[in-house]
PDBQT receptor file of N, H, CA, C and O in Angstrom, charges set to zero:
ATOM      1  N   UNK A   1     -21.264  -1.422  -0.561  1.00  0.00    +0.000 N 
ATOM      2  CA  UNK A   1     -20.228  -1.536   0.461  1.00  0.00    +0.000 C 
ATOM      3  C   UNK A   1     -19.144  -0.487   0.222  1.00  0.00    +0.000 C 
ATOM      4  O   UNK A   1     -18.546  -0.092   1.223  1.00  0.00    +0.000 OA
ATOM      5  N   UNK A   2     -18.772   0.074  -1.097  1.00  0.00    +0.000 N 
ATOM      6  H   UNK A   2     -19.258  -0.246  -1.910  1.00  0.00    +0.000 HD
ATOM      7  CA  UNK A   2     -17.603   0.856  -1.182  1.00  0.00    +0.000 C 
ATOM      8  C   UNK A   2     -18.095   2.434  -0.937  1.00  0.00    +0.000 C 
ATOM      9  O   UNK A   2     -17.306   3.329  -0.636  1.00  0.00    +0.000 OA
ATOM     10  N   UNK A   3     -19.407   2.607  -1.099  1.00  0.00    +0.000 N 
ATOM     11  H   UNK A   3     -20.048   1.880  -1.343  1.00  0.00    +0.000 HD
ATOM     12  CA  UNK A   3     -19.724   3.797  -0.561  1.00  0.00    +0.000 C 
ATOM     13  C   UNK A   3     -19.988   4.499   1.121  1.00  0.00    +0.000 C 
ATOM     14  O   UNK A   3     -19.953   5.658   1.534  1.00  0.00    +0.000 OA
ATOM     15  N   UNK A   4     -20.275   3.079   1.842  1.00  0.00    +0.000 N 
ATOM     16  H   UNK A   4     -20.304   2.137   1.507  1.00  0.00    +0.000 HD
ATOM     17  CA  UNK A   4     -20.199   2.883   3.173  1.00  0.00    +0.000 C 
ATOM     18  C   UNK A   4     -18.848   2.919   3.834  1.00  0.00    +0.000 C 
ATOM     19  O   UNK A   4     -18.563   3.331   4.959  1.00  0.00    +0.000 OA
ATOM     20  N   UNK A   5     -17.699   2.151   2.451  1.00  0.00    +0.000 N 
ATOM     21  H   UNK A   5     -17.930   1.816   1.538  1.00  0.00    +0.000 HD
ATOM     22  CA  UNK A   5     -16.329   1.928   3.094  1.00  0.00    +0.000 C 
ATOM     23  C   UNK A   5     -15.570   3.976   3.165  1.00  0.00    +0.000 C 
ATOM     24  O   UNK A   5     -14.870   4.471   4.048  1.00  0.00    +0.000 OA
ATOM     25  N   UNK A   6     -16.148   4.686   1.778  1.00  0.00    +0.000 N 
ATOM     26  H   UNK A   6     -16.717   4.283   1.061  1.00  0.00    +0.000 HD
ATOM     27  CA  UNK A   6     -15.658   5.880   1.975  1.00  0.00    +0.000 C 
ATOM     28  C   UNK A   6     -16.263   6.801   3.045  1.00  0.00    +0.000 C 
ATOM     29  O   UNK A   6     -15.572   7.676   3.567  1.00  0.00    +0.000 OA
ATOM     30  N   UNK A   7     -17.484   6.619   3.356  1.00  0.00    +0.000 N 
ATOM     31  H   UNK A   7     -18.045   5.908   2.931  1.00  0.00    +0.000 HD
ATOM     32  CA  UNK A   7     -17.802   7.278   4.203  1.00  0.00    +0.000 C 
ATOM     33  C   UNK A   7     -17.352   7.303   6.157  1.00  0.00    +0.000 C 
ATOM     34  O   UNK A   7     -17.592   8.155   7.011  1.00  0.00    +0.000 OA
ATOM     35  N   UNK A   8     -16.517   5.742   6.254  1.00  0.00    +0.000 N 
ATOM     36  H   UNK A   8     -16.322   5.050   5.560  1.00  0.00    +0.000 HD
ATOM     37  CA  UNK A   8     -15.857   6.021   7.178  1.00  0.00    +0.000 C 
ATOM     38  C   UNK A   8     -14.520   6.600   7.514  1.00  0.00    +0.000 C 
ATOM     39  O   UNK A   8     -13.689   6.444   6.619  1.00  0.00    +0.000 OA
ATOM     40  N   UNK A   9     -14.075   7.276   8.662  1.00  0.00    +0.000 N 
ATOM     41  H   UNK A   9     -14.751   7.402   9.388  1.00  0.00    +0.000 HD
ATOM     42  CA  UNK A   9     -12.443   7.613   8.563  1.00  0.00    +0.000 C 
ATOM     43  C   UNK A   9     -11.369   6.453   8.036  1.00  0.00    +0.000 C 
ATOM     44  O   UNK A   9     -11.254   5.439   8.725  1.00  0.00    +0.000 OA
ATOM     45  N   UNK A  10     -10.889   6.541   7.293  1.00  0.00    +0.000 N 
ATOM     46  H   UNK A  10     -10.983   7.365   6.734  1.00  0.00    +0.000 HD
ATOM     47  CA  UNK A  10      -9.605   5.835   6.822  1.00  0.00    +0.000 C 
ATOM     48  C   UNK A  10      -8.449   5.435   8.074  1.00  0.00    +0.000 C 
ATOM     49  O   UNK A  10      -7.593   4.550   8.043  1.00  0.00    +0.000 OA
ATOM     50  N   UNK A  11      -8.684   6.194   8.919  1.00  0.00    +0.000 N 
ATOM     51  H   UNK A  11      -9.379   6.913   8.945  1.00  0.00    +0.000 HD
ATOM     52  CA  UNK A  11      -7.705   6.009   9.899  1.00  0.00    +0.000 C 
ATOM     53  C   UNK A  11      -8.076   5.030  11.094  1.00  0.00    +0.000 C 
ATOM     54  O   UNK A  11      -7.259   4.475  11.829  1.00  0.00    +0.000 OA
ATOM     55  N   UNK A  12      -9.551   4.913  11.158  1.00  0.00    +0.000 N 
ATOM     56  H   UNK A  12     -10.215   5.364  10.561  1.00  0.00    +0.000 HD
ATOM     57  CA  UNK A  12     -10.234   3.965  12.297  1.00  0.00    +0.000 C 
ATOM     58  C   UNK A  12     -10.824   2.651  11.681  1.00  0.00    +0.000 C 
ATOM     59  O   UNK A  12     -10.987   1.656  12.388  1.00  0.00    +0.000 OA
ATOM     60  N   UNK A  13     -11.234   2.673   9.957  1.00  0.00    +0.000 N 
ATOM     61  H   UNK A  13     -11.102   3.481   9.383  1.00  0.00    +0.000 HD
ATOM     62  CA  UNK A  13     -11.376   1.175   9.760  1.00  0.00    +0.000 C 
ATOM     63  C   UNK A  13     -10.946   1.026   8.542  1.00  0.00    +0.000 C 
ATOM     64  O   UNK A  13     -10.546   1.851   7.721  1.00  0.00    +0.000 OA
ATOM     65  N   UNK A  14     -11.087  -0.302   8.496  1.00  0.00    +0.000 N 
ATOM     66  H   UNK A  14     -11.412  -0.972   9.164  1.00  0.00    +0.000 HD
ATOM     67  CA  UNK A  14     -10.072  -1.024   7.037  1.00  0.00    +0.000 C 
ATOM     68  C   UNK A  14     -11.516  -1.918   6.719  1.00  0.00    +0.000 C 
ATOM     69  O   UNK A  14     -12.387  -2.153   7.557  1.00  0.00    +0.000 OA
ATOM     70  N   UNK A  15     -11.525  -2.290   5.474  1.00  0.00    +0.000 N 
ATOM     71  H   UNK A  15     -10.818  -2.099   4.793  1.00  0.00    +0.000 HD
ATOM     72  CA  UNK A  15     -12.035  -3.344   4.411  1.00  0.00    +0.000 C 
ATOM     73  C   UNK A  15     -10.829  -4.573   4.644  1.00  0.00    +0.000 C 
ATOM     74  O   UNK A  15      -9.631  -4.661   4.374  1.00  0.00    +0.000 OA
ATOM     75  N   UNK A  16     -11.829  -5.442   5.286  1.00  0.00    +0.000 N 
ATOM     76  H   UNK A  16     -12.802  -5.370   5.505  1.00  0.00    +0.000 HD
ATOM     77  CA  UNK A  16     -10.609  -6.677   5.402  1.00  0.00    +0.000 C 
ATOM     78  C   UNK A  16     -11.045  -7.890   4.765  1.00  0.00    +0.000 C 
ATOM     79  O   UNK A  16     -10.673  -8.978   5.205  1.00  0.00    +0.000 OA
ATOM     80  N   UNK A  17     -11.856  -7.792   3.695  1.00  0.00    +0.000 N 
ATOM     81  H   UNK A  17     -12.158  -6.908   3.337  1.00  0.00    +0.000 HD
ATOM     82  CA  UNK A  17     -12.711  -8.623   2.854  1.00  0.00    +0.000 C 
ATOM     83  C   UNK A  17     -13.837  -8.090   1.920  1.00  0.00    +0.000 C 
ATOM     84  O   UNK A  17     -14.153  -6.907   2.047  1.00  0.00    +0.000 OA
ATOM     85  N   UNK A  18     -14.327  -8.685   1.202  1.00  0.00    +0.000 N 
ATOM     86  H   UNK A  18     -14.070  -9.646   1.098  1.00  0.00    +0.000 HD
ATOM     87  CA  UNK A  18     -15.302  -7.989   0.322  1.00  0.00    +0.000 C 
ATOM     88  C   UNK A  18     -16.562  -8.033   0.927  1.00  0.00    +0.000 C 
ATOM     89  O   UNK A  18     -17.313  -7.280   0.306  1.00  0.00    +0.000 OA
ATOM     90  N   UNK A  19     -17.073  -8.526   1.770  1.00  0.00    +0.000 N 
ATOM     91  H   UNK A  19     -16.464  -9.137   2.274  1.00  0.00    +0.000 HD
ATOM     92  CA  UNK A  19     -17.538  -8.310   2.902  1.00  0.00    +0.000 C 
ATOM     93  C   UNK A  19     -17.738  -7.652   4.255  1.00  0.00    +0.000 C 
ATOM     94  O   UNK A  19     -18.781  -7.264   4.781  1.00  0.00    +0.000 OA
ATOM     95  N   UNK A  20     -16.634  -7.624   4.638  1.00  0.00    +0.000 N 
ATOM     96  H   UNK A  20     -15.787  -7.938   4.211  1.00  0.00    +0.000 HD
ATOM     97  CA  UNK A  20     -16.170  -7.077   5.945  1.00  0.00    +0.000 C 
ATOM     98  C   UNK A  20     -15.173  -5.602   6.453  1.00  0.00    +0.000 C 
ATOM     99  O   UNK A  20     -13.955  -5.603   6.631  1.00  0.00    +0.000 OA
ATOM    100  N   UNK A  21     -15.937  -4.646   6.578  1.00  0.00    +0.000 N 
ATOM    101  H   UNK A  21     -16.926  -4.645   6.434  1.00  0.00    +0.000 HD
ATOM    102  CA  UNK A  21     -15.009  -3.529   7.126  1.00  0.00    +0.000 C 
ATOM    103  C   UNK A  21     -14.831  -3.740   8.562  1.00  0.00    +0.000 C 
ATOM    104  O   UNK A  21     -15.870  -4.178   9.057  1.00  0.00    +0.000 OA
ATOM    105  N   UNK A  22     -13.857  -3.580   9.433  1.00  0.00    +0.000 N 
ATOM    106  H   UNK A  22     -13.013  -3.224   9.031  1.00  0.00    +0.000 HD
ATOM    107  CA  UNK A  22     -13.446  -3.283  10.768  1.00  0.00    +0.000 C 
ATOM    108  C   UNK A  22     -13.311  -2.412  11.508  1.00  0.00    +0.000 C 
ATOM    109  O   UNK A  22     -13.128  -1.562  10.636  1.00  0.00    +0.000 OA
ATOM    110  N   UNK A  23     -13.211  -1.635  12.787  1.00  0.00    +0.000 N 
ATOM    111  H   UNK A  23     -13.360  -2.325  13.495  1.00  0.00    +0.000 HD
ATOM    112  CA  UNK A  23     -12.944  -1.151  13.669  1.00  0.00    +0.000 C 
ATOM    113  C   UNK A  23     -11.193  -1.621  13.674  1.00  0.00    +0.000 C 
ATOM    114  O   UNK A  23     -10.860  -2.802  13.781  1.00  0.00    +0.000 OA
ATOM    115  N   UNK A  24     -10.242  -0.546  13.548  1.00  0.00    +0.000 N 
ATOM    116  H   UNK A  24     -10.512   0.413  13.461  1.00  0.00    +0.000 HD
ATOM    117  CA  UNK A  24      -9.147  -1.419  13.870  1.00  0.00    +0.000 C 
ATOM    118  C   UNK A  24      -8.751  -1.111  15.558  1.00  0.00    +0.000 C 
ATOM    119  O   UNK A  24      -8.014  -1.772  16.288  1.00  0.00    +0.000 OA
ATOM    120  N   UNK A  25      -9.286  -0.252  15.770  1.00  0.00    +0.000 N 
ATOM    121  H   UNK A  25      -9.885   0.285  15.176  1.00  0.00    +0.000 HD
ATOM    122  CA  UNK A  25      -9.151  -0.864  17.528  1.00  0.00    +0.000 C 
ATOM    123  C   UNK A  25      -9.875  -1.663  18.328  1.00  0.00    +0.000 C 
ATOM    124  O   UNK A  25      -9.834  -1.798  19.551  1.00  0.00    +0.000 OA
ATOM    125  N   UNK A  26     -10.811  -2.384  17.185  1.00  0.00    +0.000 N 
ATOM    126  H   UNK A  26     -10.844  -2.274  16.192  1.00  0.00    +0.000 HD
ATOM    127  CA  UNK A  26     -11.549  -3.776  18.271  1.00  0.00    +0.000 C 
ATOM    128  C   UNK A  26     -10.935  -4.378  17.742  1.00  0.00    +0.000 C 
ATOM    129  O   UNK A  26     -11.659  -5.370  17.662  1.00  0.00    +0.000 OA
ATOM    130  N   UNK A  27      -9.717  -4.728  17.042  1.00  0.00    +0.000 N 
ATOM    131  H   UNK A  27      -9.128  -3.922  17.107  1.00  0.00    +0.000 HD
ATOM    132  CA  UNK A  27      -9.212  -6.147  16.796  1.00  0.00    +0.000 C 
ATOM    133  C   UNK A  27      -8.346  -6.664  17.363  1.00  0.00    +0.000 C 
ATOM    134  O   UNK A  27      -7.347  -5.954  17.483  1.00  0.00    +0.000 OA
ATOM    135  N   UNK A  28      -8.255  -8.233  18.040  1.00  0.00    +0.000 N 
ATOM    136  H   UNK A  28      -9.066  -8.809  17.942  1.00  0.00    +0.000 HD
ATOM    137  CA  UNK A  28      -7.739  -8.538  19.004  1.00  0.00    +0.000 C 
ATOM    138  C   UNK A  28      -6.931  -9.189  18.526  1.00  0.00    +0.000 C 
ATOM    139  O   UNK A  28      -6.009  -9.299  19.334  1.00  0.00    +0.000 OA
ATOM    140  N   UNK A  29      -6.640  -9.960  17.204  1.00  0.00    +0.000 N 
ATOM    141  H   UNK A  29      -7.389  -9.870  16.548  1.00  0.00    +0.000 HD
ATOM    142  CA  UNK A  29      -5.505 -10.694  16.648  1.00  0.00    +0.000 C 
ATOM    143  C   UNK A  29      -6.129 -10.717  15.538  1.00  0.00    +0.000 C 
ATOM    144  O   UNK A  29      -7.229 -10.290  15.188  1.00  0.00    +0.000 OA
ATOM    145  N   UNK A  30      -4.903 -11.529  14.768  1.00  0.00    +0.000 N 
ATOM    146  H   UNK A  30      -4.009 -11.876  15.051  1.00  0.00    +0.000 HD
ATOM    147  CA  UNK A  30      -5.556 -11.736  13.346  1.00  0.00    +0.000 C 
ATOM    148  C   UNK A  30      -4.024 -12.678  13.094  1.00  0.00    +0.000 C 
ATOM    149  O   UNK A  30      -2.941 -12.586  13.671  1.00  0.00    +0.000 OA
ATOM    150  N   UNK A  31      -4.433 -13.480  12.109  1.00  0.00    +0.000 N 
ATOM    151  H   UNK A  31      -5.313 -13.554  11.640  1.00  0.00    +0.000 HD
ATOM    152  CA  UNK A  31      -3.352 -14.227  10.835  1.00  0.00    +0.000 C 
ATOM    153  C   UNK A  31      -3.906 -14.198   9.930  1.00  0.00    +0.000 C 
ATOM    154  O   UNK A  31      -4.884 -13.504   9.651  1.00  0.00    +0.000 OA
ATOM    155  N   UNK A  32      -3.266 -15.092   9.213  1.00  0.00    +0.000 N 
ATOM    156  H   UNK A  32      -2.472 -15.656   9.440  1.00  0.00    +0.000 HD
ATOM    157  CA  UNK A  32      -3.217 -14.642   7.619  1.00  0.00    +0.000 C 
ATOM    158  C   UNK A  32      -4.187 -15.573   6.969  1.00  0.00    +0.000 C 
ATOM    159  O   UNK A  32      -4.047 -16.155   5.893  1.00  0.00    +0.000 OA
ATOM    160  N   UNK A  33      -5.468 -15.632   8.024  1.00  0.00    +0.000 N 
ATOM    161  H   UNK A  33      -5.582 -15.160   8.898  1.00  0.00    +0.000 HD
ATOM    162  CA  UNK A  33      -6.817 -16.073   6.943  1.00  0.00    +0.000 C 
ATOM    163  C   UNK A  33      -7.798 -15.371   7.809  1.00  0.00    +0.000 C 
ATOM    164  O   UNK A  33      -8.866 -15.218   7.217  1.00  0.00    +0.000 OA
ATOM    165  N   UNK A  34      -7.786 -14.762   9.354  1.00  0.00    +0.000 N 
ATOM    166  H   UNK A  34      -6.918 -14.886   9.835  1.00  0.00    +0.000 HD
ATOM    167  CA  UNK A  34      -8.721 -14.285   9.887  1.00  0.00    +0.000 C 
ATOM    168  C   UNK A  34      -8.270 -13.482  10.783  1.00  0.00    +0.000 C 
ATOM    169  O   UNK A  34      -7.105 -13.541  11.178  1.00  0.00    +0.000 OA
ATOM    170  N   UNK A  35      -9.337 -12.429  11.319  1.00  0.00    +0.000 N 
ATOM    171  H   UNK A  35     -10.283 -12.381  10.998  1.00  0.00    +0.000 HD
ATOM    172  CA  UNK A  35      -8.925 -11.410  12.383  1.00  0.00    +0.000 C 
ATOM    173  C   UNK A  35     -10.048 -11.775  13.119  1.00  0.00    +0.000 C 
ATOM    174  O   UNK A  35     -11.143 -12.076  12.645  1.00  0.00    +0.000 OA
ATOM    175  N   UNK A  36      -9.762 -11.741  14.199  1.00  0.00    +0.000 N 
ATOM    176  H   UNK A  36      -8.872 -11.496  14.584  1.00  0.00    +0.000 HD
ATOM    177  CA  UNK A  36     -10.693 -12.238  15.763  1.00  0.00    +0.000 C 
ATOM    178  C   UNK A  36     -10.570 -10.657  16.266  1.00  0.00    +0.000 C 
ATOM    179  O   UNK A  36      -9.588  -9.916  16.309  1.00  0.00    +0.000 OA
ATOM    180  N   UNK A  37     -12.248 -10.395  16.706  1.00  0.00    +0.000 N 
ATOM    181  H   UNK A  37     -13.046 -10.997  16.672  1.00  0.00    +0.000 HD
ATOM    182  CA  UNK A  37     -12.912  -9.656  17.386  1.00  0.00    +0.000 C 
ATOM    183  C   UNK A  37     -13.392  -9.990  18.094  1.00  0.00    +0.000 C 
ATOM    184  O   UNK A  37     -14.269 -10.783  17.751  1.00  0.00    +0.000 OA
ATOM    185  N   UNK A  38     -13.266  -9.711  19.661  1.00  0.00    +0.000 N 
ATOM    186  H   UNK A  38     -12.553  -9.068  19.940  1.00  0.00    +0.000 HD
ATOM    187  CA  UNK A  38     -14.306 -10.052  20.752  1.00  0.00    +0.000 C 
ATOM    188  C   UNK A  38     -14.922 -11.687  20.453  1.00  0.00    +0.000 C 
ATOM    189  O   UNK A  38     -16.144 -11.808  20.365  1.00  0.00    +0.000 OA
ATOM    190  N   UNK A  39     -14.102 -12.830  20.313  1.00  0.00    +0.000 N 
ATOM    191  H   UNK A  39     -13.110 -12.733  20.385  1.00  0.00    +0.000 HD
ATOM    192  CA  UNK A  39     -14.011 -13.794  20.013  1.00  0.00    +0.000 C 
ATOM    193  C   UNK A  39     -14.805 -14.259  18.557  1.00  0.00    +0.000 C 
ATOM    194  O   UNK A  39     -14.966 -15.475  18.452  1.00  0.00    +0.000 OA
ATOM    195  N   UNK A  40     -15.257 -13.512  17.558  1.00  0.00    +0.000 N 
ATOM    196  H   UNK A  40     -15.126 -12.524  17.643  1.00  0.00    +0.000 HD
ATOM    197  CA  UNK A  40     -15.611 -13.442  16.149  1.00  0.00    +0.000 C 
ATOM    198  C   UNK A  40     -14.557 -13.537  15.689  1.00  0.00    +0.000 C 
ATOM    199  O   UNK A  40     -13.576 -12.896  16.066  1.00  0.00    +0.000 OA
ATOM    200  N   UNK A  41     -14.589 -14.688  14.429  1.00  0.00    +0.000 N 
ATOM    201  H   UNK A  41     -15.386 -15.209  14.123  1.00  0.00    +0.000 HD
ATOM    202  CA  UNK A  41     -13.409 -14.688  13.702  1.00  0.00    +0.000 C 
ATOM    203  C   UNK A  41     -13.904 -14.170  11.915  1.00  0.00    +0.000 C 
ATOM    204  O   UNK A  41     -14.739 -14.911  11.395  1.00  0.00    +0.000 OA
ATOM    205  N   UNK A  42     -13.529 -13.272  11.279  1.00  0.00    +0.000 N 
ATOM    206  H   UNK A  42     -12.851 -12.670  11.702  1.00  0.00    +0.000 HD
ATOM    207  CA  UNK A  42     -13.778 -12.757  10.227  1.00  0.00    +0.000 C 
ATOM    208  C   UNK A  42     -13.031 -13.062   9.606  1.00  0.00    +0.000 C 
ATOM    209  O   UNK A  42     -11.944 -13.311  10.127  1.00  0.00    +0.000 OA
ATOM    210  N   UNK A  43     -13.174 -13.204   8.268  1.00  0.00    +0.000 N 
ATOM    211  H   UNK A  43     -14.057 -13.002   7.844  1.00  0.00    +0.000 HD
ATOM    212  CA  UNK A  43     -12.180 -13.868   7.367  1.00  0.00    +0.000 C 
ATOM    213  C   UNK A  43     -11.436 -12.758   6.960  1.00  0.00    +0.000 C 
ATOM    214  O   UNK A  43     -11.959 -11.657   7.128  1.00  0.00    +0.000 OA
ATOM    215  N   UNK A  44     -10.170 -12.827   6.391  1.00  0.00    +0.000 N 
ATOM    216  H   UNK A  44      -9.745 -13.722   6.255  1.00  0.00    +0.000 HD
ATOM    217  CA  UNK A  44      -9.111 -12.075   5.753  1.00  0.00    +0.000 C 
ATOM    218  C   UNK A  44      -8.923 -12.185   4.506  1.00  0.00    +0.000 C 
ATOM    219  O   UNK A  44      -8.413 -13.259   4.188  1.00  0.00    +0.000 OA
ATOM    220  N   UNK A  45      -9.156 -11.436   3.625  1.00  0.00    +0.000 N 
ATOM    221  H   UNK A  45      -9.571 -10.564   3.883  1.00  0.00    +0.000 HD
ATOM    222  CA  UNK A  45      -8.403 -11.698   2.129  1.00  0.00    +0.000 C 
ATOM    223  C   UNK A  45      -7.162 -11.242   2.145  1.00  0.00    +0.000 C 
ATOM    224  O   UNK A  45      -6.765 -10.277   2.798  1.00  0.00    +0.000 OA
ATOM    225  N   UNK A  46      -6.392 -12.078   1.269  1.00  0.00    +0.000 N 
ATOM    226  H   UNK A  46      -6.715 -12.862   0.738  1.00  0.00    +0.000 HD
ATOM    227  CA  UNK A  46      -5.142 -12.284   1.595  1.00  0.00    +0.000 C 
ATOM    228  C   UNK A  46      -4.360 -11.331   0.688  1.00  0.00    +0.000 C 
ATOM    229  O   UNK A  46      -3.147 -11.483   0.539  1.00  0.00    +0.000 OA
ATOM    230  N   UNK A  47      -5.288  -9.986  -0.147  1.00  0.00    +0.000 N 
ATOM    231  H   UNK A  47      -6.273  -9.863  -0.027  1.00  0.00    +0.000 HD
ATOM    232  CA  UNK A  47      -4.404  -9.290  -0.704  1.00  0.00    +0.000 C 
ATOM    233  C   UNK A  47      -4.825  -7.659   0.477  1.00  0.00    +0.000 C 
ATOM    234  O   UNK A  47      -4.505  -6.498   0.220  1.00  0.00    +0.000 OA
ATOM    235  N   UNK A  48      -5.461  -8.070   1.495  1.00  0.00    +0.000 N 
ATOM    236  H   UNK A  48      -5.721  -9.012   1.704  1.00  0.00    +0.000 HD
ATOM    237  CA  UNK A  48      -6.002  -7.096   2.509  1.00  0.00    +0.000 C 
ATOM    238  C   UNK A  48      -4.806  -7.194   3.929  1.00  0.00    +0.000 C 
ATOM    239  O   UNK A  48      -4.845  -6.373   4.846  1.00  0.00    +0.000 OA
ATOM    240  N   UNK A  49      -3.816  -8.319   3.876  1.00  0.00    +0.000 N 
ATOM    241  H   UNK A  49      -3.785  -8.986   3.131  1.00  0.00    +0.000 HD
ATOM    242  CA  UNK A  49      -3.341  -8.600   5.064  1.00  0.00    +0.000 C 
ATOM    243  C   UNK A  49      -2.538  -7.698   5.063  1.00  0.00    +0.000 C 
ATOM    244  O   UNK A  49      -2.560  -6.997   6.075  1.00  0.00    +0.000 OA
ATOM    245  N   UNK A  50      -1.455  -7.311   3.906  1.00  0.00    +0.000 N 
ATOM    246  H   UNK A  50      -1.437  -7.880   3.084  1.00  0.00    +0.000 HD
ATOM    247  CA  UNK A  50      -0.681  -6.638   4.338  1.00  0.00    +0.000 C 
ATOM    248  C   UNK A  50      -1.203  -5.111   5.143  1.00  0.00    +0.000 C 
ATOM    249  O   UNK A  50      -0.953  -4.789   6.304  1.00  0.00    +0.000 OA
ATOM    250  N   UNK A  51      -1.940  -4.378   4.182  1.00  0.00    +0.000 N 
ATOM    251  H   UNK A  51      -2.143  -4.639   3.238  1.00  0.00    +0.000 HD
ATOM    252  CA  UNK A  51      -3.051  -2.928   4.974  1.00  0.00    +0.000 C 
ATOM    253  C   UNK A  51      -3.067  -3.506   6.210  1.00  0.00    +0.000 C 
ATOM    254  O   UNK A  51      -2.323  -3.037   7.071  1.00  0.00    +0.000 OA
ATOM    255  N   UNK A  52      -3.783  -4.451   6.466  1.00  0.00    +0.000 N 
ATOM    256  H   UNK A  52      -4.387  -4.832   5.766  1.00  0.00    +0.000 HD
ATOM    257  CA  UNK A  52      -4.173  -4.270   8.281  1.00  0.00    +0.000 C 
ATOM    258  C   UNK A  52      -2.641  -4.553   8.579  1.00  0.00    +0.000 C 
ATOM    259  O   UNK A  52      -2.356  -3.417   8.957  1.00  0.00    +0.000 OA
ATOM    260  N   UNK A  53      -1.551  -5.201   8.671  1.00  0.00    +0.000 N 
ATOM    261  H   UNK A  53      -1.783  -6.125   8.364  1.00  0.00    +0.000 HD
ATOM    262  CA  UNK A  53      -0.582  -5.061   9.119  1.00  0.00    +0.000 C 
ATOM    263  C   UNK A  53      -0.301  -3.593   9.425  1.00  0.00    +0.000 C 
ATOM    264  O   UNK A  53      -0.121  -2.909  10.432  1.00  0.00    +0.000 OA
ATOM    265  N   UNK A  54      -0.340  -3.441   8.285  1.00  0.00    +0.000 N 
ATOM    266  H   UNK A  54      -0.487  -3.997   7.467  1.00  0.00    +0.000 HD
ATOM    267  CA  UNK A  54       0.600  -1.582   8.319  1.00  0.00    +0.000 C 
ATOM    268  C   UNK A  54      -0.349  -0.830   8.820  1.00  0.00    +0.000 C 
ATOM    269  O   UNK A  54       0.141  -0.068   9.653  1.00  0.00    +0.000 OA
ATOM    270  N   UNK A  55      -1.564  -0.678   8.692  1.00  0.00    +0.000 N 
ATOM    271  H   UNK A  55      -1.962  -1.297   8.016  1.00  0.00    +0.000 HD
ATOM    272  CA  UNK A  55      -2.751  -0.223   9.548  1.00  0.00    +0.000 C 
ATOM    273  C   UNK A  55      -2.679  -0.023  11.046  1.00  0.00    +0.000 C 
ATOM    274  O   UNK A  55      -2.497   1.051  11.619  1.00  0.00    +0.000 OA
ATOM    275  N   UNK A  56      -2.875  -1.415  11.690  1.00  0.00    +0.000 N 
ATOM    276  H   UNK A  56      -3.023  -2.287  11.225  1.00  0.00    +0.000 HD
ATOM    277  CA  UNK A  56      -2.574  -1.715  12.792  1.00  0.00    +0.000 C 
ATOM    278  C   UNK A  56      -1.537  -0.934  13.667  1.00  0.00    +0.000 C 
ATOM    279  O   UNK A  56      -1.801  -0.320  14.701  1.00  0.00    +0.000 OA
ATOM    280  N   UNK A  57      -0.147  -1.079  12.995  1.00  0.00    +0.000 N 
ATOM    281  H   UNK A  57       0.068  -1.578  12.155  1.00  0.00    +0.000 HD
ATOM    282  CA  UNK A  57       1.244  -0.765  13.262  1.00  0.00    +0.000 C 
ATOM    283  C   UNK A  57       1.120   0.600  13.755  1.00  0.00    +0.000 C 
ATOM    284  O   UNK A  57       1.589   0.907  14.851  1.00  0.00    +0.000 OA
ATOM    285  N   UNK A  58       0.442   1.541  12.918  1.00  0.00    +0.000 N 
ATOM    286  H   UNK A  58       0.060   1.292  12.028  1.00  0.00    +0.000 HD
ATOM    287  CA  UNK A  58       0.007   3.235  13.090  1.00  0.00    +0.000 C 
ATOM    288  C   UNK A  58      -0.781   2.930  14.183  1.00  0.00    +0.000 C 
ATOM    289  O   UNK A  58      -0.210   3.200  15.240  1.00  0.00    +0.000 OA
ATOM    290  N   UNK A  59      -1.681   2.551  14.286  1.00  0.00    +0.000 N 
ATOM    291  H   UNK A  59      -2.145   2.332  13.427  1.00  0.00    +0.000 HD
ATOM    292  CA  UNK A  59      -3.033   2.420  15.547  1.00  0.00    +0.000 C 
ATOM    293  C   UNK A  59      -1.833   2.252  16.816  1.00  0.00    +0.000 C 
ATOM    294  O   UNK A  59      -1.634   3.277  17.467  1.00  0.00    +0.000 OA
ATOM    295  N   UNK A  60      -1.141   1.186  17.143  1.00  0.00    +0.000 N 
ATOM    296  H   UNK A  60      -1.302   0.353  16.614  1.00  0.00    +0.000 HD
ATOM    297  CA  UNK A  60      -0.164   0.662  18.223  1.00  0.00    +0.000 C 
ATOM    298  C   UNK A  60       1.022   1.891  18.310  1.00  0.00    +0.000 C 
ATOM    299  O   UNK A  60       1.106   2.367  19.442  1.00  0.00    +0.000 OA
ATOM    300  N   UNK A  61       1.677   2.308  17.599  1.00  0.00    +0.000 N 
ATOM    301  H   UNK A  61       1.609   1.921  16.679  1.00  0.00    +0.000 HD
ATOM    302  CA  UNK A  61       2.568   3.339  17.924  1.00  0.00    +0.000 C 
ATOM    303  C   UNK A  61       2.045   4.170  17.915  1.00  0.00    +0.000 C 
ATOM    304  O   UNK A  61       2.589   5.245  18.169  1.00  0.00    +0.000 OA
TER     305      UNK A  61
């Protein structure tokens, strides 16, 4: 997974679990145990929330 995670742009997805990398412009919400995609809810690790916060924030402005 961490060789898959470098090989994408840093700027279009995040690792939002030890499991799960994202698209951060398919994500439609998220709190602070899951991010919902196209009504999929993926879990969040909770030392990953802050990144997609600040992630996100760049994507929106």
């Amino acid at each position: 997974m961490k060789a898959f995670e470098n090989e994408l742009p840093k700027n279009s997805f995040l690792r939002i679990h030890k499991s799960y990398i994202v698209n951060l412009k398919k994500v439609d919400r998220y709190d602070s145990k899951c991010v919902e995609i196209e009504k999929m809810k993926l879990p969040l690790s909770r030392t990953r929330k802050t990144q997609l916060s600040q992630a996100l924030d760049v994507i929106v402005n």
